[in-house]
C-alpha positions in Angstrom: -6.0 59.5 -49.6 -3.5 62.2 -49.4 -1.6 61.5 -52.6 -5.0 61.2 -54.5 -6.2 64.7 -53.3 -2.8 66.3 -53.6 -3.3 67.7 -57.1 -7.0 69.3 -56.0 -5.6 70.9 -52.6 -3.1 73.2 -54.6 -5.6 74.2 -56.7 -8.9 73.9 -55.4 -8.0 74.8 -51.9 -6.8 78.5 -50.5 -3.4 80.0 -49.2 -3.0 82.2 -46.8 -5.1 85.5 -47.1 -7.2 84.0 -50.4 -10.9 84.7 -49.9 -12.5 81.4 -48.8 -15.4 81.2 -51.5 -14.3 81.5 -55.3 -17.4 80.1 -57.1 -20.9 81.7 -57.7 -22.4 78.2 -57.9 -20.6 77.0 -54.6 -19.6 74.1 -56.0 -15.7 74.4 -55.4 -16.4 75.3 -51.7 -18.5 72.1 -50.9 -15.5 69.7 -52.9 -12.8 71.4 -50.4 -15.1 71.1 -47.1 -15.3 67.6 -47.8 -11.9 67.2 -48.7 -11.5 69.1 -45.9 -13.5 66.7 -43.5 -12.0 63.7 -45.3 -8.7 65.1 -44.1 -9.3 65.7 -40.9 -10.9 62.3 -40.4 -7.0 61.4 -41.3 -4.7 64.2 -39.6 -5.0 65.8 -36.6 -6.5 69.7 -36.7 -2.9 71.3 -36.8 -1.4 69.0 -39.1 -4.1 70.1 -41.5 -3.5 74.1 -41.0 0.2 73.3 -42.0 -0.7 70.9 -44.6 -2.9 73.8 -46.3 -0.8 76.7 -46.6 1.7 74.6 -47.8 2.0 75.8 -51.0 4.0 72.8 -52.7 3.8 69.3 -51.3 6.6 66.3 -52.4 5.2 62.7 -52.5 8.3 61.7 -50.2 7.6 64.5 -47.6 4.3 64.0 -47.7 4.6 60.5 -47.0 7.5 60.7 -44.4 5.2 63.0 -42.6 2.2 60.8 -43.1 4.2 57.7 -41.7 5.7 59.6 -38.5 2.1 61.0 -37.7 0.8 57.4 -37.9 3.6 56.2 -35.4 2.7 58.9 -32.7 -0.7 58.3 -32.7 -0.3 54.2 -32.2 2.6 55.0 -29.6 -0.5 57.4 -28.0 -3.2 54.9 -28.2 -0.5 52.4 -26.5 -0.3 54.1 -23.8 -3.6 55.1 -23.4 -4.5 51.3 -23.1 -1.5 50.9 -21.0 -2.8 53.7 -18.7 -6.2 52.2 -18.5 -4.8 49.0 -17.2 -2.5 50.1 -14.9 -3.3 49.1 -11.5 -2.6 51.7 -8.8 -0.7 50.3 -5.5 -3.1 50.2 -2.8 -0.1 49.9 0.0 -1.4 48.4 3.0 -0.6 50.0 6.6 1.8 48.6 8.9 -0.7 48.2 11.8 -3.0 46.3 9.5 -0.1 44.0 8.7 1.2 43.5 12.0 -2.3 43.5 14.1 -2.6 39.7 11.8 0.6 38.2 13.1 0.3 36.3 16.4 3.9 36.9 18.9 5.7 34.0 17.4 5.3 34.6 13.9 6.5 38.1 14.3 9.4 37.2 16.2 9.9 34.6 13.6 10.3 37.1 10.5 11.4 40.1 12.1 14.2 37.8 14.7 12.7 40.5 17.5 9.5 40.8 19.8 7.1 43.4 18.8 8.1 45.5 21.9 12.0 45.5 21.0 11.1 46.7 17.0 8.6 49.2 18.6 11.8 50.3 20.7 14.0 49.9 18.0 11.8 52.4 15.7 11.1 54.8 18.2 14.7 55.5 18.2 15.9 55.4 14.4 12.7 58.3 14.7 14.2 60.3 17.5 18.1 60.1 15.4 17.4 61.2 12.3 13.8 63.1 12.8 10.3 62.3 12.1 10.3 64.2 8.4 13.2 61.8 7.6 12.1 58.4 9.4 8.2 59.2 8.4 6.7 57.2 10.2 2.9 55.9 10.1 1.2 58.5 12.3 3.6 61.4 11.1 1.9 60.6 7.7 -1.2 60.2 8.9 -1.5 64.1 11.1 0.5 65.0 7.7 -2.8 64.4 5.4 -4.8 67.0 7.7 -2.4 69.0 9.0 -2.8 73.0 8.6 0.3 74.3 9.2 2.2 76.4 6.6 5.7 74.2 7.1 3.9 71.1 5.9 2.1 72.4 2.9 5.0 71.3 0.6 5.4 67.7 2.0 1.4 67.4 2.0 1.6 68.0 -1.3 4.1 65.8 -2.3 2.2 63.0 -0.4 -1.1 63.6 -2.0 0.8 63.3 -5.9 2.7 60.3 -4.4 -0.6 59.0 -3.4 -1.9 59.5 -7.0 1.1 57.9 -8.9 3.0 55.6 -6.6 0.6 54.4 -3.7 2.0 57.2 -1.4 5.3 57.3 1.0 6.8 53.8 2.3 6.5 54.4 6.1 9.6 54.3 8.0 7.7 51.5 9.9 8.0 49.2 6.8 11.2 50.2 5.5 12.6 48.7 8.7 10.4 45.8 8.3 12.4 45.0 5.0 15.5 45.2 6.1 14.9 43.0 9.0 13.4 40.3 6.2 16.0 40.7 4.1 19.0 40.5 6.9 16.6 37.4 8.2 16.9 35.9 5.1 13.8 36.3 3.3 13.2 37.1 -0.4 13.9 40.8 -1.8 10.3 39.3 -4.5 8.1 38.7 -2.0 8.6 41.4 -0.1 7.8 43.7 -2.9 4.7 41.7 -3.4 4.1 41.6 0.2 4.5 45.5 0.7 3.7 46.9 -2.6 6.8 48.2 -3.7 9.0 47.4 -6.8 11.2 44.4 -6.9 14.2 46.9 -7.3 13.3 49.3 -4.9 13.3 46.5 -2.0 17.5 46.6 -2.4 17.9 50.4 -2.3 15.6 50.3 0.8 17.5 47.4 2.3 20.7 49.4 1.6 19.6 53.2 2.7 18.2 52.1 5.6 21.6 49.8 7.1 23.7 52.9 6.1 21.9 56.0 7.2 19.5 54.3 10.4 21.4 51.3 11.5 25.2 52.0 11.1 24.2 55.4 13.0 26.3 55.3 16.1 23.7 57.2 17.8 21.8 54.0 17.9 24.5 51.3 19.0 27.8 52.2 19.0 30.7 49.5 18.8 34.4 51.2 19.4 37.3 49.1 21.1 39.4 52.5 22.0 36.4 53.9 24.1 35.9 51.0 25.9 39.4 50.4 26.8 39.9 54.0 27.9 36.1 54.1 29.8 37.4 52.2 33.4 34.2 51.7 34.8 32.9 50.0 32.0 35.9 47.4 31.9 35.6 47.1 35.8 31.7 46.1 35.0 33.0 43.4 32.3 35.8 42.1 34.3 33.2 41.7 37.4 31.0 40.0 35.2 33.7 37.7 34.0 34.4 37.0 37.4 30.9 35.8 38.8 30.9 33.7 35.9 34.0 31.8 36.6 33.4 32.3 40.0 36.9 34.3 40.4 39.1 32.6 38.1 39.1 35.3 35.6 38.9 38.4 38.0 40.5 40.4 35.5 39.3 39.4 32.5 37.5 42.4 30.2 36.9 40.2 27.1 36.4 37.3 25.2 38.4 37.5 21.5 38.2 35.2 18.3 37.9 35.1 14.4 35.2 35.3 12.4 34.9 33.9 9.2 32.1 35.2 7.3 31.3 34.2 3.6 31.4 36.2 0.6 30.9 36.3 -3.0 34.2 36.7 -5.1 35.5 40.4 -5.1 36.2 41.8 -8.0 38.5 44.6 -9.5 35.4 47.1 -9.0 35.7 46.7 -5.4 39.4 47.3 -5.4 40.8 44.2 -4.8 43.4 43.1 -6.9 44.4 39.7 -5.7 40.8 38.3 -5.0 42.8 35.4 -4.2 43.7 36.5 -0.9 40.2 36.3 0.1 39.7 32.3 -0.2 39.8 30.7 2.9 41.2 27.7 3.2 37.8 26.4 4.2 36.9 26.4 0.7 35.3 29.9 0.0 35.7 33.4 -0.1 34.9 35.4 3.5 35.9 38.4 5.2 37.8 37.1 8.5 36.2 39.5 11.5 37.9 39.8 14.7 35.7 40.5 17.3 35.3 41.3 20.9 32.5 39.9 23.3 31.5 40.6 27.5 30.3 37.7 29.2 26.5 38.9 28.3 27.3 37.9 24.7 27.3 41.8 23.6 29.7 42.5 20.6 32.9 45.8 22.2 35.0 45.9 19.4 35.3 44.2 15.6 37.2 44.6 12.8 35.5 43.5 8.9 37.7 44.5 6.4 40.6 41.7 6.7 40.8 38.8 4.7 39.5 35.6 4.6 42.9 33.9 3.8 44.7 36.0 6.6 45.4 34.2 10.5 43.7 35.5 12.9 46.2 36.9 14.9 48.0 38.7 12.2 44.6 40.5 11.2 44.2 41.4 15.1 48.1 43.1 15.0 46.9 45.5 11.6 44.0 47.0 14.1 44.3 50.4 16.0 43.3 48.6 18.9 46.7 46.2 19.0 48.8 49.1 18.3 47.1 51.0 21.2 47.1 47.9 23.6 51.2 47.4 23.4 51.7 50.5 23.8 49.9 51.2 27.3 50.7 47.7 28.2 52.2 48.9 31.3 48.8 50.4 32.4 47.4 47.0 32.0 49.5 45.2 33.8 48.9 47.9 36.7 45.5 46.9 36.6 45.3 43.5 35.6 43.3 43.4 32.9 43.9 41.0 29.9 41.7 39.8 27.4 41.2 35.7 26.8 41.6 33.9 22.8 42.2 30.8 21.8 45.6 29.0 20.6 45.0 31.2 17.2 46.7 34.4 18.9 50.2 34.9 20.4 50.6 34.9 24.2 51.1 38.3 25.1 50.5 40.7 28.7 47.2 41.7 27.5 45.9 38.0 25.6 46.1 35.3 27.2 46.1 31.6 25.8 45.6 28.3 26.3 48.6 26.0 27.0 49.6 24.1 24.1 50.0 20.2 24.2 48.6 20.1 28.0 48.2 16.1 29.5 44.8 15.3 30.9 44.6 15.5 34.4 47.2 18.3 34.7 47.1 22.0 35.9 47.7 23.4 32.7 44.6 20.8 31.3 42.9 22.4 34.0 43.4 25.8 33.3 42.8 25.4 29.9 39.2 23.7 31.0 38.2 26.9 32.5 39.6 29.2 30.1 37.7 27.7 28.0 34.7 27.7 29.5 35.1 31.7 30.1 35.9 32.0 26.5 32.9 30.6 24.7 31.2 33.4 25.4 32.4 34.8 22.2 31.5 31.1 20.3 28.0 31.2 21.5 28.1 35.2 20.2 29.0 34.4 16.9 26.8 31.5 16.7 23.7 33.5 18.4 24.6 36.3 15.0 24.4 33.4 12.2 21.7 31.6 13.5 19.2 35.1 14.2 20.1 36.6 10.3 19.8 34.5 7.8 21.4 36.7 4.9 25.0 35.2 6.9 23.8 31.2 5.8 24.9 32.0 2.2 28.1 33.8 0.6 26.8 37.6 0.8 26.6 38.5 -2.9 27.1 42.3 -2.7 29.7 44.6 -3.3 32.8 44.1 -0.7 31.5 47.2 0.7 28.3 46.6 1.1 28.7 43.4 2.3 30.9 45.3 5.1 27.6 47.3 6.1 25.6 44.2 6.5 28.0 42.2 8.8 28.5 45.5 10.7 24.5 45.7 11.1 24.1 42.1 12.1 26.3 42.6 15.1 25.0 46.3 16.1 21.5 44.8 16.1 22.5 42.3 18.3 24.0 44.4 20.4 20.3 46.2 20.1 18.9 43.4 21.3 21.3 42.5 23.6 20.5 45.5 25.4 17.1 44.9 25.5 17.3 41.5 27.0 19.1 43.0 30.2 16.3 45.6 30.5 13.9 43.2 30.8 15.5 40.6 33.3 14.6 37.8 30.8 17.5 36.5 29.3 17.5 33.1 29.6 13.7 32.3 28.5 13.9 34.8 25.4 17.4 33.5 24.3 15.8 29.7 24.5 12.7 31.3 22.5 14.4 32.5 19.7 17.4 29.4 19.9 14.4 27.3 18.9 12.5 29.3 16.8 15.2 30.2 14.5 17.3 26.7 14.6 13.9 25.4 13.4 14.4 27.8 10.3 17.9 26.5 10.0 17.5 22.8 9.6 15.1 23.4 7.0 17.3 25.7 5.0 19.4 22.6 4.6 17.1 20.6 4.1 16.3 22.4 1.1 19.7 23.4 0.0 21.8 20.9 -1.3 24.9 23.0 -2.2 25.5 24.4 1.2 28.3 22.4 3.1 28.9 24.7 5.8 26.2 27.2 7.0 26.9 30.7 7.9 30.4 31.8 9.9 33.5 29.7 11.2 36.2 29.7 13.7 39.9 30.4 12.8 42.2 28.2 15.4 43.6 26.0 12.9 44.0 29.1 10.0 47.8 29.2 8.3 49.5 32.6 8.0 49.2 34.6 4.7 50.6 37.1 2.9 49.0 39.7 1.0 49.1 37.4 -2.2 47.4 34.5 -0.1 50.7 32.4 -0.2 51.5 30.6 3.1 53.8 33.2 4.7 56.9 32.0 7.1 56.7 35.4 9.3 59.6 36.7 10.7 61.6 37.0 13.5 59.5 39.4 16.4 61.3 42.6 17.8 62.1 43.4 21.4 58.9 44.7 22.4 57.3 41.1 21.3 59.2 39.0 22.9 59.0 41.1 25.9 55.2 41.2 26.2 55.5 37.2 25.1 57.2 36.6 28.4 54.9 38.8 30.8 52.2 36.7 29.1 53.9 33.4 30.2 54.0 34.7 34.2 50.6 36.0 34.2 49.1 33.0 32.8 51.8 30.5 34.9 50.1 32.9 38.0 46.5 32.0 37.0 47.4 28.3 36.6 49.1 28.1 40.1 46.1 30.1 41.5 43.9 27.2 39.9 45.7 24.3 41.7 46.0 26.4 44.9 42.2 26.2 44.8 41.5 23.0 44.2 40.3 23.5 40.8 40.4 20.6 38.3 38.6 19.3 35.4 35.1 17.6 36.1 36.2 13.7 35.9 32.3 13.1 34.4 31.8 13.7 30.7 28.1 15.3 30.5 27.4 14.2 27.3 24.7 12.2 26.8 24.6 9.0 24.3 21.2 7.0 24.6 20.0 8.3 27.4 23.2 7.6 29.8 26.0 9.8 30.5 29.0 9.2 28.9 32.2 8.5 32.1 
């Protein structure tokens, strides 16, 4: 239409500063006001005012700028069609979501009781504030509150409200994480919440590294505890009822943990991802942890290998360099901390005996050591079996997968703490022990590539170098062999102490194999 008219518009129509009427008859004025019409039925208003003083006009410019006007104004109506179907996220409050779950169901998703995540929020909130955790009822007073500090973050609410669905309470944020560390689907929990599919991973991942790795809320450090006496006389008492005062010295339980992994890669700064397949037959991060007789996590260590022993990861922490060198103070005391056959014999760890007959003492002090010991099994079984992220190879960065083993074992410590407070612990531990082994059996149910869920022991792991090759250690120093042989007295002690008091293996096997015990 523009190409036919072009000739008339230069020289029917006016340029700048021309009169507007330029025939007595009026003819020439009605042909350009309905070419003028006919044009603007075309182009937009201000297209046409720089379309008419345009004194020359090209075909090819005037159809470049024909074509690019027809492109914004169908990439306008697209989004005005795409604006009129959007649907605005009508997030649902979490005391409307929670009030519909009955006790079990919530303890089922969230692997706590409603009382212990009410706990657990209430002090994330006090940590880090109530602007930062924003919780339900901060939000709530925020909508009508009046003072001046609050104006800006009302504001922000009310466009956040308009665009997004408003602010994710801290409430469900936490609620995420918990799914996620349970095992649950990053998809329907963006469905569930009404949140993006991609946002559900950056909650996931703010929330473990600013709320839950806060050491303000549980704090996990092997140096304080060996230098806070009255908390190792408390352990060591505890170890003691337990074993009935076998182990009066004893201030904890240590072992390897072998958690799996995806493959690390050269972004994560490994350059011999090699060294991190176990010979289990995947890729893990070996932990090496430190339990009470309650089960509660004192001291662990993520960032060794999975293709590195057990005891050669515990001698690269702080805490072995500080235990040899204040042996002496522990042998003053008495205190020593029980492993399995995986670690060497020294003052301050003490082993089983190796190759012991049946029916000896050294059978029998290995009976009760390891009954004291399995504290720290039952721990790291109590971890993989509550979070369900740990029943398949973690598939984050080596760091982040760091964060999430760390958060698994300061929430259990969380609720650790919790169960002593109450006075409940056996009933609640044989709660969850059924709800979530329930959960288990039918993950493998369902899964037919899983051969080994969740974490594993380290007692039969070979030594490694740094490449992963099977390393033939060297020869130990003084100060080894020294601490060797104060570890064969003390435990040579213990084992005469056994016999002195009648102490011998149970001659009945308590296993049960249809319905009779097994002699």
């Amino acid at each position: 239409l523009l190409i036919h008219c072009k000739p008339n518009i230069i020289d029917n129509m006016t340029i700048r500063g021309r009169a507007s009427s330029s025939s007595p008859s009026g003819r020439p004025s009605s042909v350009r006001s309905r070419k003028r019409q006919m044009l603007k039925c075309a182009l937009s208003a201000t297209f046409l005012e720089q379309l008419l003083h345009m004194e020359e006009l090209d075909e090819d410019e005037l159809n470049q700028a024909i074509l690019s006007f027809v492109k914004k104004r169908k990439v306008s109506a697209m989004r005005k069609d795409a604006a009129a179907k959007r649907r605005f996220r009508q997030r649902k409050s979490w005391s409307a979501f929670q009030s519909n779950l009955t006790d079990r169901q919530f303890r089922k998703m969230f692997r706590m009781s409603r009382e212990c995540f009410q706990l657990l929020c209430n002090r994330i909130e006090e940590n880090v504030g109530d602007a930062q955790f924003k919780s339900e009822k901060y939000l709530k007073n925020l909508k009508i509150s009046s003072n001046p500090r609050d104006k800006k973050a009302a504001k922000m609410m009310k466009c956040h409200d308009s665009s997004t669905g408003g602010f994710i309470s801290g409430e469900v944020k936490l609620a995420i994480t918990l799914r996620i560390l349970a095992g649950g689907s990053y998809l329907d929990l963006a469905l569930l919440y009404e949140t993006s599919s991609s946002h559900a991973y950056k909650i996931f991942h703010d929330v473990i590294k600013e709320w839950i790795l806060d050491d303000r809320l549980v704090k996990i450090n092997g140096i304080d505890y060996v230098n806070d006496e009255e908390r190792l006389k408390e352990v060591a008492l505890k170890f003691a009822r337990r074993s009935r005062g076998l182990f009066n010295c004893c201030i904890g339980a240590i072992d390897g943990w072998l958690v799996k992994i995806q493959r690390p890669t050269l972004a994560d700064g490994v350059r011999h991802p090699g060294s991190f397949y176990s010979r289990k037959g995947f890729y893990g991060l070996n932990v090496v942890a430190i339990v009470d007789r309650d089960k509660r996590v004192l001291y662990r260590v993520i960032q060794s290998r999975g293709a590195e022993h057990d005891s050669t990861a515990f001698k690269h922490t702080v805490l072995y360099k500080w235990l040899t060198e204040n042996c002496n103070w522990l042998l003053e005391k008495g205190y020593y901390f029980i492993g399995d056959s995986a670690y060497s014999l020294k003052s301050f760890i003490l082993t089983p005996y190796d190759n012991a007959y049946h029916g000896t003492p050294q059978d029998n002090y290995n009976f009760f050591h390891s009954a004291s010991r399995i504290c720290v099994e039952c721990t790291f079984g109590e971890i993989d079996l509550r979070w369900g992220i740990l029943w398949r190879p973690l598939k984050f960065s080596l760091e982040h997968n760091i964060n999430v083993i760390d958060a698994c074992m300061r929430l259990h410590n969380f609720i650790v703490d919790y169960r002593e407070e109450h006075r409940d612990i056996s009933a609640m531990e044989e709660l969850e022990r059924n709800l979530f082994t329930d959960e288990c059996r039918r993950f493998l149910a369902t899964e037919t590539n899983v051969a080994d869920v969740g974490v594993s022991g380290g007692e039969e792991d070979v030594r490694r170098d740094q490449h992963g090759n099977v390393s033939r250690g060297g020869r130990p120093n003084l100060t080894e062999t020294t601490l060797t042989r104060l570890g064969k007295e003390i435990r040579d002690k213990l084992c005469t102490k056994f016999q002195n008091a009648n102490r011998e293996r149970p001659t009945q096997n308590w296993f049960r194999q249809n319905n009779r015990f097994l002699d």
